[in-house]
N, C-alpha and C positions, 0 to 999 in steps of 0.2 A: 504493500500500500504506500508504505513512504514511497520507492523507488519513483511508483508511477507521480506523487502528488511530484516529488521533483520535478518529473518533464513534464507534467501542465503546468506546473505553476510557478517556473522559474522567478513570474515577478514577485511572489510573496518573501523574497530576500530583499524586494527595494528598499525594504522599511527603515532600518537604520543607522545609516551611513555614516562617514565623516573623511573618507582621504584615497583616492586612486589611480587606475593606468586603464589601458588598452582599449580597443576599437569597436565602434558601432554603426550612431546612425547619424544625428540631427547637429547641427552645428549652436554651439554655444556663447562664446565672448561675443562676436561682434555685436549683441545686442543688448552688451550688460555695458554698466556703471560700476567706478570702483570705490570705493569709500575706504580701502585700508591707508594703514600710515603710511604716507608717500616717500616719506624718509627712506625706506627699506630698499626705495625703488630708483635706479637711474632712469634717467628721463626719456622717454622714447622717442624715436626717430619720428617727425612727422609725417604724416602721410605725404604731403607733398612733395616730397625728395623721392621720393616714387614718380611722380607725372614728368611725362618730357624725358625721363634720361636717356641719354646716348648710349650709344657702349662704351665708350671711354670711361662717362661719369658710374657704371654701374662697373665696368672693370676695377677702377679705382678703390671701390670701397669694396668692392672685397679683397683685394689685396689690403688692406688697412683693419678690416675685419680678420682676415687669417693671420695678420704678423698679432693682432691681440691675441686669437683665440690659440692657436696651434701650441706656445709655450705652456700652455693652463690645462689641458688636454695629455693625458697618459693613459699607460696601459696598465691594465690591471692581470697577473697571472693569476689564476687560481690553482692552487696544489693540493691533493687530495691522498691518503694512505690507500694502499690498494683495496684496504676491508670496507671503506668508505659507501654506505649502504645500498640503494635499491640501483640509484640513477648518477651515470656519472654527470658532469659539467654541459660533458658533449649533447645529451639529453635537454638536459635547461637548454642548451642553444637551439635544439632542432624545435624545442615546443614555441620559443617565443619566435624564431626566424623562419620556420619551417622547417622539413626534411630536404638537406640540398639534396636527397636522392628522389625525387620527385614520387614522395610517398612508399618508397621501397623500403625506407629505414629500418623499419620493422623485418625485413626480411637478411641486413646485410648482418654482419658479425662485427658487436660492439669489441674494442679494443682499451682495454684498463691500461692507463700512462702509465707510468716507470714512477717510483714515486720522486724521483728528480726531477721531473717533466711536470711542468701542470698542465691539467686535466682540460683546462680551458681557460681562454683570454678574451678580455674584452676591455674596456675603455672607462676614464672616468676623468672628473672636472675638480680642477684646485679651485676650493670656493672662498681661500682665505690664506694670507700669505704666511701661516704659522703649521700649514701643513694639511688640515680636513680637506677632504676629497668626498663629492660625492659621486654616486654611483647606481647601481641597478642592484636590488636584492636578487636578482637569480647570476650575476656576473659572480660574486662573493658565497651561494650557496654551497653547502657540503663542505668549503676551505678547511682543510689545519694551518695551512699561511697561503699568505696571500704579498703579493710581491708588484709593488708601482715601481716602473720604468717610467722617468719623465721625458720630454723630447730630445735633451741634451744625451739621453741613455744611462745618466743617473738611477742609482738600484737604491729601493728601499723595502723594508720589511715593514708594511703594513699591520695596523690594531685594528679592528672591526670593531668600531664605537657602538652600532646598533644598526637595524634591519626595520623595514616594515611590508610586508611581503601582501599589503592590500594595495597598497600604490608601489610597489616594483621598487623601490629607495630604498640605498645603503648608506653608511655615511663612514668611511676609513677617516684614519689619521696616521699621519709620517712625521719621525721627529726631524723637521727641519723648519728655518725661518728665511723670510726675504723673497718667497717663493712667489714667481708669475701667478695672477688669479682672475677667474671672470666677478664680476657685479651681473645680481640678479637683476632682467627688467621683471617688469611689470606686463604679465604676460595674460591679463585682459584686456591692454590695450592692442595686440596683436592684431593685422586683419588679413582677411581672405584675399591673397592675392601679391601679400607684402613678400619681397627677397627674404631669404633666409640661409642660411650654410649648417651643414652636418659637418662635424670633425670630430674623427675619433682614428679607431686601426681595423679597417676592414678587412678579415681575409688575411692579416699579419701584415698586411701597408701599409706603417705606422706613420702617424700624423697625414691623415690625407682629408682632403678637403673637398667638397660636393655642393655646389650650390641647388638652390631651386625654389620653392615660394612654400607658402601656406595655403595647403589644397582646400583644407575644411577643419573646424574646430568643436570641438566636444565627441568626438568620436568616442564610441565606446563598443569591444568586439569579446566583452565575455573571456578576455584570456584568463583575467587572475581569477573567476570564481570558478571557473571550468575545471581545466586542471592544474591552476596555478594553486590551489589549494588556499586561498585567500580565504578569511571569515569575513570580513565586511568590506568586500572590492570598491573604490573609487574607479573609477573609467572613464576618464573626459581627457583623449587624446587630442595633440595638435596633431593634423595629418599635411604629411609631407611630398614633396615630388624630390627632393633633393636625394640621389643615389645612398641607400642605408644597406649593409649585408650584414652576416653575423661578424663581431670583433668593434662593429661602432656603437655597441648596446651597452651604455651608460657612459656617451660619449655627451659631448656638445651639440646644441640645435642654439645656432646666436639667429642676431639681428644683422645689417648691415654697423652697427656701431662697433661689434664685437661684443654684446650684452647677453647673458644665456636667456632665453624665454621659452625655453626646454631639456629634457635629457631622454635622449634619443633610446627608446626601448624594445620597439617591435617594430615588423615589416609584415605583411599580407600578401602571400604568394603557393604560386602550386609549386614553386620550384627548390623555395630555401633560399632563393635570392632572389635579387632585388629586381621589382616588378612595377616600380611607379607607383607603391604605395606604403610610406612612412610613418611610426606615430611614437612620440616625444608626450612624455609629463609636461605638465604644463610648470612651467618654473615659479609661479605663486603657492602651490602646493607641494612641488619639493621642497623650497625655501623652509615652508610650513613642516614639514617634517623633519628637516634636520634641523630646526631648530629646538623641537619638541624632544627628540635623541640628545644633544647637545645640555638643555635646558634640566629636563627632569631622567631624562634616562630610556624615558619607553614615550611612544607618540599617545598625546592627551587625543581622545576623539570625543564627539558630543555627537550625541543621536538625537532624531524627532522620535524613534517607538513608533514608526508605521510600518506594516507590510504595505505593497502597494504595487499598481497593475500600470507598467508603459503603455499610455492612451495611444502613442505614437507607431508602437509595434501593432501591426497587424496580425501577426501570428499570437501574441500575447492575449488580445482580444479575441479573437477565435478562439482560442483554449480556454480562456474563463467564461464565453458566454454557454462555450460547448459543455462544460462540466457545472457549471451553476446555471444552468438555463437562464440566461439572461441575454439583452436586447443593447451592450453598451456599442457605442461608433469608433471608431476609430478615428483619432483628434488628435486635440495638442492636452497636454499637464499629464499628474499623474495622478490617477486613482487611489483614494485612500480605500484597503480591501481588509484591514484590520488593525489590532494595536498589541504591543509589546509587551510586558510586565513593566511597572511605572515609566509610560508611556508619558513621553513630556509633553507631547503632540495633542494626547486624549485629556490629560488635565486642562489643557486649554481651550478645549471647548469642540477639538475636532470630532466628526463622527463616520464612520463606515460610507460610505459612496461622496464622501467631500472630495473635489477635484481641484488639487494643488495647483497654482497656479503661476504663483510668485513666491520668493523667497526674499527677503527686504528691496534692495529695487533691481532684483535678478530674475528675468522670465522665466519660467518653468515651463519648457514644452516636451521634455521626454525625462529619463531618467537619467543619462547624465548628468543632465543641468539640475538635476535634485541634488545627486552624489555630490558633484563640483560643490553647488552652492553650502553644503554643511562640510563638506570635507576639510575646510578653512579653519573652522567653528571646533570649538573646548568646551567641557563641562561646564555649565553654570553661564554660557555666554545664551543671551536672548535675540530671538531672531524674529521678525513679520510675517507670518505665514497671511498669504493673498489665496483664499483656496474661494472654488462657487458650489453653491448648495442648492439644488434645485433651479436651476439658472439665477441664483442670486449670489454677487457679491461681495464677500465679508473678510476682515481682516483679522488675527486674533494673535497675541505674543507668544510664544513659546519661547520656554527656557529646558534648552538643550542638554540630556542627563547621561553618564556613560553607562555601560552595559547592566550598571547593577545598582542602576536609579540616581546615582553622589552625583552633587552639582560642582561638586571641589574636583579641581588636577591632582595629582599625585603621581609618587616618584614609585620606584622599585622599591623600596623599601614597606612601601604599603600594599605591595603585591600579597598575596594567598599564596600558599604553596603551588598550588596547582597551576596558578596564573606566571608564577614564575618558571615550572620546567615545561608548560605549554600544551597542557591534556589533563583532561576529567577520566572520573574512571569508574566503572560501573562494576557490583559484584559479579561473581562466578555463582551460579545454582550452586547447591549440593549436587544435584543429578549429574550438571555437567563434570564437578571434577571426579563424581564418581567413576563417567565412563570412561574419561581421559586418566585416570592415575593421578589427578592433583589433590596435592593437601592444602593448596593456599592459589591465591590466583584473582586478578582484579581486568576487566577488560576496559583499554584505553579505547578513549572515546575523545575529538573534537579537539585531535593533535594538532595544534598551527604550523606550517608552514616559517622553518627557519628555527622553531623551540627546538629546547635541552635534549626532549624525547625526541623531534624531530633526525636532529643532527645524530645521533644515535642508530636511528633505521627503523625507528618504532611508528607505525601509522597505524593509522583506526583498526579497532577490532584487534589489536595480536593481543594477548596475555601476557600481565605482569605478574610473576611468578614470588620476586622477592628486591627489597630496595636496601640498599647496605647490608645480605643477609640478614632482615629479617621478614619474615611470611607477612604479606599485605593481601587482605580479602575485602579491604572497605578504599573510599575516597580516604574514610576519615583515619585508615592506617597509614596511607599515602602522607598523609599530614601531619598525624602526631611524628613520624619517622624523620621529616626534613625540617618541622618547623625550628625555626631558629639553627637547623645546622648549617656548617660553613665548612669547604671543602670538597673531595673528590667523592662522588658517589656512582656505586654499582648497581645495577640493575639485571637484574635477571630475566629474562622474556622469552617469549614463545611465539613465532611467528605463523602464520597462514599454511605453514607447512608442514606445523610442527616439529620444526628444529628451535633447538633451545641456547641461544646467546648469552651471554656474560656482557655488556660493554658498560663507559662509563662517560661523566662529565662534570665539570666540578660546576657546586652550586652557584647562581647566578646572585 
């Protein structure tokens, strides 16, 4: 029953967002306003330095645009042990770039690197001249090191500061000062049409440079909840024409100034390469999350507490009128189709068929521009909801709550156990470890993407046997065991196979 409610009802995940990546449908910036502090933001290139250029004047500025961007731009190696669990590097490349074997992937014979060798390369942007880099959370996943090459071929050994695996963002650090760096714009003022450049190391080309424009904005194509394993995807890509392959993924997407107003993450193609179709973070909401990595440790998110149905997708509609017999059109906003456990949205006065329309002075036509407009947004900040009821409309404030109702931010240190190694955990029957031989046993459940369990090889469903040597049959043995400990912990588990692992990782 769950299986099937998933494929009809993919939109009842729209509900509560706050931060994303990857590709869709409707375009977003060109018709918002920005109200954030403009301090944050270098000044954008007028539109009109677009009208009339020659080729000379558009030559020009990219060469002035690359001698900024190219120094700021490196390569990121990833290196992995060979026990390194399900999927190598090469894997994360094929899912976010494609299979450069035109769908065959699956049939050739994967090859495990040497552990000298890393496993996979890609790119990433000095945002600050004391060394932080950021990056793509799949360039960085599975790593034991991680190693930045600058343009000059300077080697450094990488810290992994923090990941958020719902918007594709990493954020490294390298001990060094004095370092070339980009200035984020202000990448709602972006428009459809504007010059643009990719740089990053396609293919091992390292610093290599692409022009081409802004095809369309708020793009969103379902990567991270698919199978990027995301729990609350953001998706409002910049879509690009400027040449992207695998190796420029968490590379640079600038302006004509040299100012990033993206980070180059995925391409759309039957081939694995590049196809004439690009899409970049939007650089207001990486900004946004490394800062919240930087700040508190883990990314603050603020949710409304709606599930909710893309008026815009036609297929979405079809499936909710097909299985709720209902009579909805297909349009613009988004369908409120229920509400959350303290729902900030439903205290506010929203009810079941309100149709979202606005978010403070940001239009609301599909589900991106839902995701986009909170994914900015922290616990406790208040936002406009523009939503019509009955063909009437009403405006009403909501104040934005995170996953477990608190209007406060908080750091790692007010983490849960669970919330810090990244999985819930459901008992074992009696019955089942009667027939399986267990004495003790707990099934992981709502592994994240990038957590403690993750990186270990643990995904949904396998059995936890035992944690430090001792037998766990509850969440709440999971928790008495780590609370407050500090240091290397073992785990015992049992996979889908029934083979039984030992590995470990020290607590976060």
């Amino acid at each position: 029953m769950k299986s099937t409610l998933k494929k009809l009802l993919p939109f009842a995940v729209v509900g509560v967002v706050s931060g994303a990546t990857t590709v869709g449908t409707l375009q977003y910036f060109g018709k918002h306003n920005n109200n954030a502090d403009q301090s944050y933001f270098t000044a954008a290139a007028p539109n009109a330095s677009f009208v009339g250029m020659n080729t000379a004047t558009v030559g020009d500025d990219f060469v002035k645009a690359s001698k900024t961007t190219v120094p700021a731009v490196v390569t990121i190696k990833n290196y992995q042990s060979r026990s390194t669990s399900r999927a190598s590097e090469q894997d994360l490349f094929d899912f976010f770039f494609g299979d450069p074997f035109g769908g065959r992937g699956q049939q050739r014979q994967k090859q495990q690197a040497p552990d000298n060798m890393p496993s996979g390369m890609g790119s990433g942007v000095i945002i600050s001249p004391d060394g932080y880099i950021i990056s793509n959370n799949h360039v960085v996943a599975g790593a034991n090191k991680l190693e930045v090459v600058l343009s000059n071929k300077k080697s450094y050994i990488a810290t992994l500061v923090g990941t958020d695996p719902n918007t594709d963002i990493s954020l490294l650090k390298i001990e060094e000062k004095g370092l070339p760096y980009l200035n984020f714009a202000n990448s709602d003022n972006i428009e459809v049409g504007q010059w643009v450049l990719a740089v990053g190391n396609p293919l091992g080309l390292n610093s290599t440079v692409t022009a081409g424009i802004v095809s369309a904005k708020g793009r969103g194509i379902g990567i991270l909840g698919g199978q990027g394993k995301a729990t609350n995807p953001i998706e409002s890509f910049i879509q690009t024409d400027a040449a992207i392959n695998p190796g420029n993924s968490g590379g640079a997407l600038v302006n004509v100034n040299g100012d990033l107003i993206g980070i180059n993450s995925a391409i759309q193609s039957t081939t694995g390469y590049y196809q004439g179709y690009g899409f970049a973070v939007p650089a207001n909401l990486a900004r946004k999350i490394v800062e919240d990595i930087k700040k508190f440790g883990i990314v603050q998110r603020g949710f409304l507490g709606v599930s909710s149905l893309d008026l815009s997708s036609d297929q979405q509609v079809t499936a909710y009128n097909k299985q709720f017999k209902t009579t909805l059109k297909v349009g613009s906003g988004v369908y409120v189709t229920g509400f959350g456990d303290n729902s900030g949205a439903e205290d506010a006065g929203l009810k079941k068929g309100d149709i979202i329309t606005k978010i403070d002075t940001y239009d609301i036509t599909d589900f991106a521009d839902l995701s986009m407009s909170i994914g900015s947004k922290r616990p406790g900040d208040k936002v406009q909801v523009t939503y019509s009821r009955n063909g009437k409309e009403s405006t009403t404030t909501v104040t934005l709550k995170d996953q477990k109702g608190g209007t406060t931010t908080r750091t790692k240190a007010d983490l849960s156990v669970t919330e810090k190694i990244g999985a819930d955990f459901d008992p074992l029957t009696e019955k089942f470890k009667t027939e399986y031989g267990l004495n003790s046993g707990v099934v992981a459940k709502n592994v994240s993407e990038g957590s403690e369990m993750a990186k270990i090889g643990i995904v949904d469903n396998y059995i936890i046997i035992e944690i430090n040597g001792k037998p766990v049959n509850s969440q709440k043995d999971v928790e008495k065991v780590l609370d407050k400990y500090q240091g290397n912990v073992q785990v015992k588990f049992v996979d889908d196979y029934g083979r039984i692992y030992t590995k470990g990782f020290r607590m976060p």
